[in-house]
Backbone atoms as SQL, in Angstrom:
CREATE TABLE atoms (id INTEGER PRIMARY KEY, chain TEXT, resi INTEGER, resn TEXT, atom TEXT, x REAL, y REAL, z REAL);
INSERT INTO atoms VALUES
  (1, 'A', 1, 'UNK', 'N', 135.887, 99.508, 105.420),
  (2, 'A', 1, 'UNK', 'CA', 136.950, 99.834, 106.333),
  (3, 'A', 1, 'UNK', 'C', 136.868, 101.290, 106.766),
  (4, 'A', 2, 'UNK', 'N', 135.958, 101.917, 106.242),
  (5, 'A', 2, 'UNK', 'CA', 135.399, 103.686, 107.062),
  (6, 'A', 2, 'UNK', 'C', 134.821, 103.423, 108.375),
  (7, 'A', 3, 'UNK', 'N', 134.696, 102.191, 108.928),
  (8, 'A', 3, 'UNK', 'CA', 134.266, 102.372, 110.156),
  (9, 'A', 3, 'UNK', 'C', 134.537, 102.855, 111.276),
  (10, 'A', 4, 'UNK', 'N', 133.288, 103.763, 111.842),
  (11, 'A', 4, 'UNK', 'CA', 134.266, 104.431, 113.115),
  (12, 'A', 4, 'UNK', 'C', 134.798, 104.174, 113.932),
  (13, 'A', 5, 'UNK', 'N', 135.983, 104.362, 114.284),
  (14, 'A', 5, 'UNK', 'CA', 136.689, 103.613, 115.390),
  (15, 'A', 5, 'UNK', 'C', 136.592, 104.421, 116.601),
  (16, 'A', 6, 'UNK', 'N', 136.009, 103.458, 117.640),
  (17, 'A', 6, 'UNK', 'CA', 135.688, 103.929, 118.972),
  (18, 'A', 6, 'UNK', 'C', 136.830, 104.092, 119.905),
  (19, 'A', 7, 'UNK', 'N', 136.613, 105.050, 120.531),
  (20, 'A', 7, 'UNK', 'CA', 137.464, 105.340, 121.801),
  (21, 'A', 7, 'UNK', 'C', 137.390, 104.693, 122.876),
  (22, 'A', 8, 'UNK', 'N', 137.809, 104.479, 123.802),
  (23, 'A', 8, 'UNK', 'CA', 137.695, 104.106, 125.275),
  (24, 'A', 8, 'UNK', 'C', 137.380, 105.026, 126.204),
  (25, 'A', 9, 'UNK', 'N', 137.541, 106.156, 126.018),
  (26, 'A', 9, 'UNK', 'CA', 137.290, 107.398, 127.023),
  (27, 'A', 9, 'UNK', 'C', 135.907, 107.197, 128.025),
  (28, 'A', 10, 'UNK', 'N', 136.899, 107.373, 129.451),
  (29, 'A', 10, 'UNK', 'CA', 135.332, 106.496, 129.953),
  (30, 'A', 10, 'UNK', 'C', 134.754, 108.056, 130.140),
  (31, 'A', 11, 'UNK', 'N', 135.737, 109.314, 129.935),
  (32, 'A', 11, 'UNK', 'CA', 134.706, 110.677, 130.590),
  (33, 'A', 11, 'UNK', 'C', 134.014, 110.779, 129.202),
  (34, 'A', 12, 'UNK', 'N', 133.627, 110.810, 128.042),
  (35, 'A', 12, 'UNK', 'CA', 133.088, 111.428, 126.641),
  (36, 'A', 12, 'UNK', 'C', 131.639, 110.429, 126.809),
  (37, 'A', 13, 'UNK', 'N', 130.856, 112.034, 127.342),
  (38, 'A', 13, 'UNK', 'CA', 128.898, 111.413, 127.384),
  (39, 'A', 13, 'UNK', 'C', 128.597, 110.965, 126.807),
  (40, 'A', 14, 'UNK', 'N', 129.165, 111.240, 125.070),
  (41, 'A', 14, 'UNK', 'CA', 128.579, 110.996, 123.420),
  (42, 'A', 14, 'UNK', 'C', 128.605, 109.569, 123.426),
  (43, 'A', 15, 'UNK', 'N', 129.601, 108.612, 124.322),
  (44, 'A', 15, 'UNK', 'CA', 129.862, 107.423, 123.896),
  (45, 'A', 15, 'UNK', 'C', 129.003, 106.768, 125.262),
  (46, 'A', 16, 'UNK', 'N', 128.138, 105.390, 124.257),
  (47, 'A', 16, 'UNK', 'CA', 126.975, 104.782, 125.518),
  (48, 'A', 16, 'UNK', 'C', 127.779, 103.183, 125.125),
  (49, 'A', 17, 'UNK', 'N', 127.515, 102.500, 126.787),
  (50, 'A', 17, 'UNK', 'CA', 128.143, 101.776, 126.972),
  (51, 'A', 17, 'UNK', 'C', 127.346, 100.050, 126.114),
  (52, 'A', 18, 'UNK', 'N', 127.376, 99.455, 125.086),
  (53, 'A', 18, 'UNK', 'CA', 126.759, 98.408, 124.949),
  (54, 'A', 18, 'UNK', 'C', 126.116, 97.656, 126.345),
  (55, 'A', 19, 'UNK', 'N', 126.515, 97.552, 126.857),
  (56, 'A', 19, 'UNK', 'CA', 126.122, 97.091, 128.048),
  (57, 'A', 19, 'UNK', 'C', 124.983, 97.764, 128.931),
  (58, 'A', 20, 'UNK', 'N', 124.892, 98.700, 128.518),
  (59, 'A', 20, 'UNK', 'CA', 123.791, 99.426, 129.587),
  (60, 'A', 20, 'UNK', 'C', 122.461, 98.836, 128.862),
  (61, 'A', 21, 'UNK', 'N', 122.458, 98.804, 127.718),
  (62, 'A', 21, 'UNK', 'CA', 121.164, 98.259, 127.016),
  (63, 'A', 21, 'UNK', 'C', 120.912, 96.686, 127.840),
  (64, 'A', 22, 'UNK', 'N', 121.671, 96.218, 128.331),
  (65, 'A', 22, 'UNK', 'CA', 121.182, 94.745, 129.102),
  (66, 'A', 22, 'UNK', 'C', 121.856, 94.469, 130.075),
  (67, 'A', 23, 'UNK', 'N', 122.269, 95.693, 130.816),
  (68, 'A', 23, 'UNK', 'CA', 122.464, 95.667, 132.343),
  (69, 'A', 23, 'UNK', 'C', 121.432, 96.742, 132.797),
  (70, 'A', 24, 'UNK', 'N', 120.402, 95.962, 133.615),
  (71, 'A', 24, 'UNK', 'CA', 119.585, 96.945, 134.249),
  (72, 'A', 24, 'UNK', 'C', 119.899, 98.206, 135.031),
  (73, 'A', 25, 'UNK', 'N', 120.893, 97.673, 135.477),
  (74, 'A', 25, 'UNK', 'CA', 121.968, 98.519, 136.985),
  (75, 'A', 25, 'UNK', 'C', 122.426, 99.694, 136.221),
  (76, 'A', 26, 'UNK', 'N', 123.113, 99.740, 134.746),
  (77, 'A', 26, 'UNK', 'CA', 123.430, 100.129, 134.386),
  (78, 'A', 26, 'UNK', 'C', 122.301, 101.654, 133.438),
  (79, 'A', 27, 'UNK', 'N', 122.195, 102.780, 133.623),
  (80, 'A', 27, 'UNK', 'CA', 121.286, 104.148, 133.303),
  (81, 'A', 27, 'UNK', 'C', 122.134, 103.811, 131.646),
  (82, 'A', 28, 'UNK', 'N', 121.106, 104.516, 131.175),
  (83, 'A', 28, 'UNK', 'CA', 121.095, 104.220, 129.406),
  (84, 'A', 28, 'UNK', 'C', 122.430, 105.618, 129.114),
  (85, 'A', 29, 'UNK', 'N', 122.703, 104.996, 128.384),
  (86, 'A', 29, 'UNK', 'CA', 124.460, 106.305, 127.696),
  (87, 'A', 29, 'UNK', 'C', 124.989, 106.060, 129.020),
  (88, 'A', 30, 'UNK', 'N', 125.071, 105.175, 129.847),
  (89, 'A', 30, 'UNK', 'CA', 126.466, 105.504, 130.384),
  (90, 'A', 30, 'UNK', 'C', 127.874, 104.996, 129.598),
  (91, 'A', 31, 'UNK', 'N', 128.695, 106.079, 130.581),
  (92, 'A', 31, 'UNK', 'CA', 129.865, 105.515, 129.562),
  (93, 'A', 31, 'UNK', 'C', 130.783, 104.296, 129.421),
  (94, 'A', 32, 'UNK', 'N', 131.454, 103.949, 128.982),
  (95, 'A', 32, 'UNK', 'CA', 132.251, 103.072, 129.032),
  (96, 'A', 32, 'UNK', 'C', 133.023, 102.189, 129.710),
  (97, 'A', 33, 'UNK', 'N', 133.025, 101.428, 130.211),
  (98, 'A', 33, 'UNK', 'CA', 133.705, 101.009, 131.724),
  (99, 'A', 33, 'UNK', 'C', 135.350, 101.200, 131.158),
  (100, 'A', 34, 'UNK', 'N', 135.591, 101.475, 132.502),
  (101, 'A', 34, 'UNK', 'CA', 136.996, 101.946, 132.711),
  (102, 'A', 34, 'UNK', 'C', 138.209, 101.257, 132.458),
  (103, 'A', 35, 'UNK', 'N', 139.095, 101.313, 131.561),
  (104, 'A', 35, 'UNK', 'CA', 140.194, 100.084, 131.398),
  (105, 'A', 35, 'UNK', 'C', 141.217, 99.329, 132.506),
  (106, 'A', 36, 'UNK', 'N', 141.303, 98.272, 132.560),
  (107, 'A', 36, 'UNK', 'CA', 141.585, 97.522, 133.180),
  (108, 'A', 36, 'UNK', 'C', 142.763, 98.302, 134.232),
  (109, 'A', 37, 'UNK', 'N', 142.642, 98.133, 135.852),
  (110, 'A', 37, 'UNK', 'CA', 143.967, 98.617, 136.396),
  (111, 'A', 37, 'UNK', 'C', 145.195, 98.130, 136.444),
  (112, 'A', 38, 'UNK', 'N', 146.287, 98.498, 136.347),
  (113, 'A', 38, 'UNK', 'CA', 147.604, 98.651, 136.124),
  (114, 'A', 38, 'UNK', 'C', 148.446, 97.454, 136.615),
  (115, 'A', 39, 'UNK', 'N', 148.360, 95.980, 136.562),
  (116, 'A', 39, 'UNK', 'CA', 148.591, 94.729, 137.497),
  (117, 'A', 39, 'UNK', 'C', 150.032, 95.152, 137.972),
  (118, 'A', 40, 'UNK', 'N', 151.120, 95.674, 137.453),
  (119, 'A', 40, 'UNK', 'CA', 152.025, 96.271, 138.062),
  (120, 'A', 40, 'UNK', 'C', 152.062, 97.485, 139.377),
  (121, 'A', 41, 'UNK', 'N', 151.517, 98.136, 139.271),
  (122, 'A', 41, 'UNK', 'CA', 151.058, 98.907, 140.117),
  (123, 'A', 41, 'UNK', 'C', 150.340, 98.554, 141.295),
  (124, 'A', 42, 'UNK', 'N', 149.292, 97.270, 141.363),
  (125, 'A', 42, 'UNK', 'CA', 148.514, 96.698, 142.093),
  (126, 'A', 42, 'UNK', 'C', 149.468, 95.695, 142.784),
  (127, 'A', 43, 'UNK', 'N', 150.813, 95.431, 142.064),
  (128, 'A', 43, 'UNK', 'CA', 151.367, 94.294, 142.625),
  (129, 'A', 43, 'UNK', 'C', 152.518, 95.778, 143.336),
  (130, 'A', 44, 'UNK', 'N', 152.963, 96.874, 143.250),
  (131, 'A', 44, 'UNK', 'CA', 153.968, 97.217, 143.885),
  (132, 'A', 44, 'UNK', 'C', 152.890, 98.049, 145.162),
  (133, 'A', 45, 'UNK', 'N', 151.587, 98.452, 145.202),
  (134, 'A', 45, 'UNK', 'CA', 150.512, 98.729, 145.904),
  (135, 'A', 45, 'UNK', 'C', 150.638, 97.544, 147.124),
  (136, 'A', 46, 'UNK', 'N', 150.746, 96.250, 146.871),
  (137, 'A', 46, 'UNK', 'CA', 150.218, 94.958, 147.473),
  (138, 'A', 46, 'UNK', 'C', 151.514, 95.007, 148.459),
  (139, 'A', 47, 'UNK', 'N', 152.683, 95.385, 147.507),
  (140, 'A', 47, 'UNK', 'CA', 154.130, 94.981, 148.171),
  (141, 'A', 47, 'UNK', 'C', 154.232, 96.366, 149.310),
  (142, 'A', 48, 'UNK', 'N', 153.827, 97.027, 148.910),
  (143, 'A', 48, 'UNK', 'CA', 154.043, 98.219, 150.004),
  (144, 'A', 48, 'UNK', 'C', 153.093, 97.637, 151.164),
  (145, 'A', 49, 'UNK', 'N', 152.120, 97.407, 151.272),
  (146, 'A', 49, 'UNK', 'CA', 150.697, 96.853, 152.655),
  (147, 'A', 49, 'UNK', 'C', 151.331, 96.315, 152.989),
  (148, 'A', 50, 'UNK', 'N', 152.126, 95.055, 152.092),
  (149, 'A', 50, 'UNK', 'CA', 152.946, 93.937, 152.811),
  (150, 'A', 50, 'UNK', 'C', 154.142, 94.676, 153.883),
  (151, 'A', 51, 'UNK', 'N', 154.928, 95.163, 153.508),
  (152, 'A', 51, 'UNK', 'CA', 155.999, 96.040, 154.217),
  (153, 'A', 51, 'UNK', 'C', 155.270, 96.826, 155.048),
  (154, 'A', 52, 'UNK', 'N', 154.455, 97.897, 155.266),
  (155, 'A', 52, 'UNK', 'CA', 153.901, 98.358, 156.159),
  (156, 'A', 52, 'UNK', 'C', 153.538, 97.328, 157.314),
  (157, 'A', 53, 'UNK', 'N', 152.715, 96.323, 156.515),
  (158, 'A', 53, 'UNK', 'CA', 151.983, 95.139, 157.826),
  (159, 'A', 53, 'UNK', 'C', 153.038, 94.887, 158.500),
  (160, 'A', 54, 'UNK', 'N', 154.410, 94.072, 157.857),
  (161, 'A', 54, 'UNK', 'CA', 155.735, 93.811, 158.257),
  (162, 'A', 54, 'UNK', 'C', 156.218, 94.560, 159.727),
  (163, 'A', 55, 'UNK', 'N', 156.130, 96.140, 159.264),
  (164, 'A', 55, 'UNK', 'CA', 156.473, 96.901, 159.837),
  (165, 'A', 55, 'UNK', 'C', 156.167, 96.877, 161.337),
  (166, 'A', 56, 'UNK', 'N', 154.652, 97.013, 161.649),
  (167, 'A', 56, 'UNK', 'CA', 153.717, 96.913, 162.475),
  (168, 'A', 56, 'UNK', 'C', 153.656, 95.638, 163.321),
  (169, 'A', 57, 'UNK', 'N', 153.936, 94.731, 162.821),
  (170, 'A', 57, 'UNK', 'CA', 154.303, 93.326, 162.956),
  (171, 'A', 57, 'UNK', 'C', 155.577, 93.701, 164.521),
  (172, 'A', 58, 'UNK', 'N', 156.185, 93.683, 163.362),
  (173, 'A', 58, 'UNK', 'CA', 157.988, 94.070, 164.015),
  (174, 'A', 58, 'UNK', 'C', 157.875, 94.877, 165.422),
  (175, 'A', 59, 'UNK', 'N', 156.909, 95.929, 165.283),
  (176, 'A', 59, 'UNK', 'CA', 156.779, 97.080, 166.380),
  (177, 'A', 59, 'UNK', 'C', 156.240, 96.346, 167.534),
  (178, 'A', 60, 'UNK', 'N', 155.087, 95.300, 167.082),
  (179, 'A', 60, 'UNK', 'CA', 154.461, 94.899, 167.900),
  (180, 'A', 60, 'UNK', 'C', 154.981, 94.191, 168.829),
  (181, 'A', 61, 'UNK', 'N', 156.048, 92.939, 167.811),
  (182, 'A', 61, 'UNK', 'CA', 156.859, 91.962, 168.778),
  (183, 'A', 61, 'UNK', 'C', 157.777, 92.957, 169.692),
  (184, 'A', 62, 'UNK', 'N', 158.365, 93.425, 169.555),
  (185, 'A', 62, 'UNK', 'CA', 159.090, 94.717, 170.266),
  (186, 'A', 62, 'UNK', 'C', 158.624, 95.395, 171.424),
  (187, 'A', 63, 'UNK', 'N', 157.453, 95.730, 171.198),
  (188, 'A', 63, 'UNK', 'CA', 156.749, 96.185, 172.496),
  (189, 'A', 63, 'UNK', 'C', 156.094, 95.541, 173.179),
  (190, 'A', 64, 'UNK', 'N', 155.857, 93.932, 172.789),
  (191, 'A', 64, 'UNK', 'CA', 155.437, 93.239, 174.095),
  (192, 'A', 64, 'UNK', 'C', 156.791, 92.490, 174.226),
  (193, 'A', 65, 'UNK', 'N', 158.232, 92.711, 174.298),
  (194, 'A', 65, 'UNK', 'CA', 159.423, 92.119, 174.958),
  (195, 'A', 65, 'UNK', 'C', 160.328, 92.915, 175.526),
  (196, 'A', 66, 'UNK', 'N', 159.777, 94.415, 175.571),
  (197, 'A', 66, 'UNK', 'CA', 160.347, 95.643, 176.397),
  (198, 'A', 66, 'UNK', 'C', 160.304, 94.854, 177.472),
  (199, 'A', 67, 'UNK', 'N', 161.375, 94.656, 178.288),
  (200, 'A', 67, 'UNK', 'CA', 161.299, 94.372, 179.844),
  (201, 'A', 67, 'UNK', 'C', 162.066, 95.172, 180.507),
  (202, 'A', 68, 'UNK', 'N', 161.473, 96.255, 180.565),
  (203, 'A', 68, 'UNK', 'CA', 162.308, 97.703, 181.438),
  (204, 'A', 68, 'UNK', 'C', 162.178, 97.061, 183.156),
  (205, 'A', 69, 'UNK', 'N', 162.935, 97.907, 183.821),
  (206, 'A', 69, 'UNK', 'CA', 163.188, 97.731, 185.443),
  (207, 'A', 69, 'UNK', 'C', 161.817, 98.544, 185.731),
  (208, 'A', 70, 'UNK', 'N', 161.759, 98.145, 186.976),
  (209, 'A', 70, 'UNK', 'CA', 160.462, 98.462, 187.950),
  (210, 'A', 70, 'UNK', 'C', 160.926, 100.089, 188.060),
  (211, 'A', 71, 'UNK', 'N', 160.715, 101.124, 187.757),
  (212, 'A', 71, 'UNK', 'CA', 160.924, 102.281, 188.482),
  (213, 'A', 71, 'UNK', 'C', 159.729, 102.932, 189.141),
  (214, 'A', 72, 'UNK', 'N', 160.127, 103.449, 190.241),
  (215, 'A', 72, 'UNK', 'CA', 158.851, 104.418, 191.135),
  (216, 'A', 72, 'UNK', 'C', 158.690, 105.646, 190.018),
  (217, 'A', 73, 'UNK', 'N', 157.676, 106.315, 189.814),
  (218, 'A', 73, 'UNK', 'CA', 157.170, 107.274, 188.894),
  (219, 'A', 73, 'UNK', 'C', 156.124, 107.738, 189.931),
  (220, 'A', 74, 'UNK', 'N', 156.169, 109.487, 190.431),
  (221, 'A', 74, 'UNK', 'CA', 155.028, 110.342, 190.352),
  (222, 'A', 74, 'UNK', 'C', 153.853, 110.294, 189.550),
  (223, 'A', 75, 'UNK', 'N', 152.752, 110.648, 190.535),
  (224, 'A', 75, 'UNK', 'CA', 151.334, 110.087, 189.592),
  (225, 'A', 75, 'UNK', 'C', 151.471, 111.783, 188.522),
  (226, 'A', 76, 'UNK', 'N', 152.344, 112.737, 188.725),
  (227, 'A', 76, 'UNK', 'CA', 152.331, 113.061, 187.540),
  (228, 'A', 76, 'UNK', 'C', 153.115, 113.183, 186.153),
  (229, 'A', 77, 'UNK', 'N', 154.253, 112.077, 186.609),
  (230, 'A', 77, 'UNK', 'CA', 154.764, 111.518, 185.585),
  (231, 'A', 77, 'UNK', 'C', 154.549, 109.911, 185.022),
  (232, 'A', 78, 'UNK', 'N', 153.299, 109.580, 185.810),
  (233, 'A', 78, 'UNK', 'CA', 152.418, 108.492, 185.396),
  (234, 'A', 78, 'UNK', 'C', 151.375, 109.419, 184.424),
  (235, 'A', 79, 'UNK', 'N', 150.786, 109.991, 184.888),
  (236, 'A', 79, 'UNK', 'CA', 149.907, 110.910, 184.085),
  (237, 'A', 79, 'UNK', 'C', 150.582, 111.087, 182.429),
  (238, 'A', 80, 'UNK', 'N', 151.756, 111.851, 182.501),
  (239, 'A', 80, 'UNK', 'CA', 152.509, 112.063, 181.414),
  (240, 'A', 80, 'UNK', 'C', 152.628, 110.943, 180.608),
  (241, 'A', 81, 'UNK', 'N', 153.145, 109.993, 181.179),
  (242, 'A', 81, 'UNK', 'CA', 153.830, 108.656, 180.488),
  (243, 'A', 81, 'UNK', 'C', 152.207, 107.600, 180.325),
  (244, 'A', 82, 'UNK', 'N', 150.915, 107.942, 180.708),
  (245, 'A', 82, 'UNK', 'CA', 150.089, 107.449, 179.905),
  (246, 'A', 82, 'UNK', 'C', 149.530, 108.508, 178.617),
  (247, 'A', 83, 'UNK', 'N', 149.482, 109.864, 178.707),
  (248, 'A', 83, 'UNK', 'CA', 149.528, 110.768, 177.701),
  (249, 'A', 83, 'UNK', 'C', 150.222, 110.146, 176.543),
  (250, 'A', 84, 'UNK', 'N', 151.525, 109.617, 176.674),
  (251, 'A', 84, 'UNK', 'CA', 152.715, 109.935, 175.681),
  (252, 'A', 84, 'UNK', 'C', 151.936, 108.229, 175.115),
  (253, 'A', 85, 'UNK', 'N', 151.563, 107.298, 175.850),
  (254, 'A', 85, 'UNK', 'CA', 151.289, 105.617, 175.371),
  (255, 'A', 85, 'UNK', 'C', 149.580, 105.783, 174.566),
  (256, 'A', 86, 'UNK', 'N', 149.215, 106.930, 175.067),
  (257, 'A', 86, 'UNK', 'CA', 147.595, 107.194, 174.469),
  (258, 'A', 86, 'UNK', 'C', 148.166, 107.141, 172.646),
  (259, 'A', 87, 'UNK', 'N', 148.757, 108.816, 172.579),
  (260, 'A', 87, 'UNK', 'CA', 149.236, 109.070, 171.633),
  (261, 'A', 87, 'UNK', 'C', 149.804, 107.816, 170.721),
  (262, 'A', 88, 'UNK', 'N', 151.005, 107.274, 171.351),
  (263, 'A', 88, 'UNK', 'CA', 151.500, 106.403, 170.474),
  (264, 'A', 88, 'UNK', 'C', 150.321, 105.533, 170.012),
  (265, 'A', 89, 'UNK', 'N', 149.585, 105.153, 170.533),
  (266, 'A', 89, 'UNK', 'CA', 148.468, 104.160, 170.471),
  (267, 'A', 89, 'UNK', 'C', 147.543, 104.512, 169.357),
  (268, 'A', 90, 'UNK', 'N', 147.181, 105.370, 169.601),
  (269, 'A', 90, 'UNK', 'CA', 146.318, 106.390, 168.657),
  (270, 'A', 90, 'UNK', 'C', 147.345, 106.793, 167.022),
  (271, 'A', 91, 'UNK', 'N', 148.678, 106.738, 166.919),
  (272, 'A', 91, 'UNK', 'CA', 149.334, 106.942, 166.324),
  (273, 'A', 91, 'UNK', 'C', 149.285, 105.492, 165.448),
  (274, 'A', 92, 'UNK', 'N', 149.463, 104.448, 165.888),
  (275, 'A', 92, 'UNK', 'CA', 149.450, 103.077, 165.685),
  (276, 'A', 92, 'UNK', 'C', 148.187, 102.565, 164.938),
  (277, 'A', 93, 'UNK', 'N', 147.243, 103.018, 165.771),
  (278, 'A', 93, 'UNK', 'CA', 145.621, 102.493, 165.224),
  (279, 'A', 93, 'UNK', 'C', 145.224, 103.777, 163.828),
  (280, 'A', 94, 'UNK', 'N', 145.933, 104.825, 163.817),
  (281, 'A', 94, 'UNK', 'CA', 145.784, 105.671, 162.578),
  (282, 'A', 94, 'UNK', 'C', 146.386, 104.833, 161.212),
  (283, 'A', 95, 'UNK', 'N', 147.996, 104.427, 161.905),
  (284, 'A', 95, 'UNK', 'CA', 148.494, 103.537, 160.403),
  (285, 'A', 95, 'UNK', 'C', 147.880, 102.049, 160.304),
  (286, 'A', 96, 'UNK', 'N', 147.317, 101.515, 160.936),
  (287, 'A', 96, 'UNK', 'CA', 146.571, 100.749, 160.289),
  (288, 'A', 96, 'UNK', 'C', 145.180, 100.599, 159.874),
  (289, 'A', 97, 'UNK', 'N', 144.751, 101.576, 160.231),
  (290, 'A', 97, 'UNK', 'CA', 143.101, 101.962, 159.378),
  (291, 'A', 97, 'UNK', 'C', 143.830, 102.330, 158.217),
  (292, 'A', 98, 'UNK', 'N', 144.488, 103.438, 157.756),
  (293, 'A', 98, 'UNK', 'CA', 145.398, 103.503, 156.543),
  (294, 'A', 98, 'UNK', 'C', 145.636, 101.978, 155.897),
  (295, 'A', 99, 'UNK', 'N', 146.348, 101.452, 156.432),
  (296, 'A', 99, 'UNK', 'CA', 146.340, 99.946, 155.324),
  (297, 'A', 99, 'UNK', 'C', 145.550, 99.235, 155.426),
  (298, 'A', 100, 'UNK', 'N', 144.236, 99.396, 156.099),
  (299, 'A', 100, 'UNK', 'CA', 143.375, 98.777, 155.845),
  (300, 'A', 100, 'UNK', 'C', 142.914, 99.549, 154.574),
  (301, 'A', 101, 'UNK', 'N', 142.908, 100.603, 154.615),
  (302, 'A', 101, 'UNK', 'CA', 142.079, 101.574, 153.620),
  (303, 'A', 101, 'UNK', 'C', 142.500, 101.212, 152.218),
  (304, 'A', 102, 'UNK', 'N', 143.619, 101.262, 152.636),
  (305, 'A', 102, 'UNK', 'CA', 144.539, 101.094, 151.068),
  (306, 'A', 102, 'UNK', 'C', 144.435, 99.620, 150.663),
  (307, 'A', 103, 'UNK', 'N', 144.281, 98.555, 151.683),
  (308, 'A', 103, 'UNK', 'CA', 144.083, 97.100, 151.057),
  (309, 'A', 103, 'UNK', 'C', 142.766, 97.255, 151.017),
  (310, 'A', 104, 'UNK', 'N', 142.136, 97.353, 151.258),
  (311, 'A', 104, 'UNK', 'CA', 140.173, 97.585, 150.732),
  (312, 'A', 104, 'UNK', 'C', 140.032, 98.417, 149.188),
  (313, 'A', 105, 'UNK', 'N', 141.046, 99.443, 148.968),
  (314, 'A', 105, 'UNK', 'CA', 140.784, 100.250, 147.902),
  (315, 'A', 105, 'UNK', 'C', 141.165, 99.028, 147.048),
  (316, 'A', 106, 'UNK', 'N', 142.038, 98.180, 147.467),
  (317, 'A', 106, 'UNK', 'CA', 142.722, 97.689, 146.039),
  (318, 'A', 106, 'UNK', 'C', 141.817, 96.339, 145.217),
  (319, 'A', 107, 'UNK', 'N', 140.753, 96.256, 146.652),
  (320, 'A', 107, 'UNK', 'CA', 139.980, 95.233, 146.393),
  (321, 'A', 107, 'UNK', 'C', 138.777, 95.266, 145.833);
């Protein structure tokens, strides 16, 4: 019962992973694979994408049922008012590369 009892520490070099000896992929002393991630965390991670997607969802139906009146607009307040739809657009396609990012990390 003096046996040494091993750590999990996946940063400590000293400790080589059983597995590297018969995983090729795996370079000899590497360390330890990393303990399992947090299924709570992954599930309140999952619930947030969900609400974001939600979100985006919502915006979307919304802006294709704007039915504003016909108004005459100057081509340089056409100019402006495609400036301001670039932006939003660009604003839009930023938060969802973000949850893409974040649902890819989790995967």
């Amino acid at each position: 019962m003096n046996a040494k009892k091993s750590s999990n520490n996946p940063f400590n070099s000293n400790q080589t992973n059983t597995q590297s000896a018969s995983n090729p992929h795996l370079p000899s002393g590497f360390p330890e694979l990393l303990p399992p991630l947090d299924q709570q965390q992954l599930k309140q991670n999952d619930d947030l994408i969900t609400q974001g997607d939600a979100i985006i969802a919502k915006m979307d139906a919304l802006i294709a049922t704007i039915d504003l009146p016909a108004i005459k607009l100057s081509d340089s307040e056409k100019t402006q008012l495609d400036a301001q739809r670039q932006i939003q657009q660009t604003q839009i396609e930023d938060i969802k590369a973000q949850l893409e990012a974040l649902q890819g990390g989790l995967q």
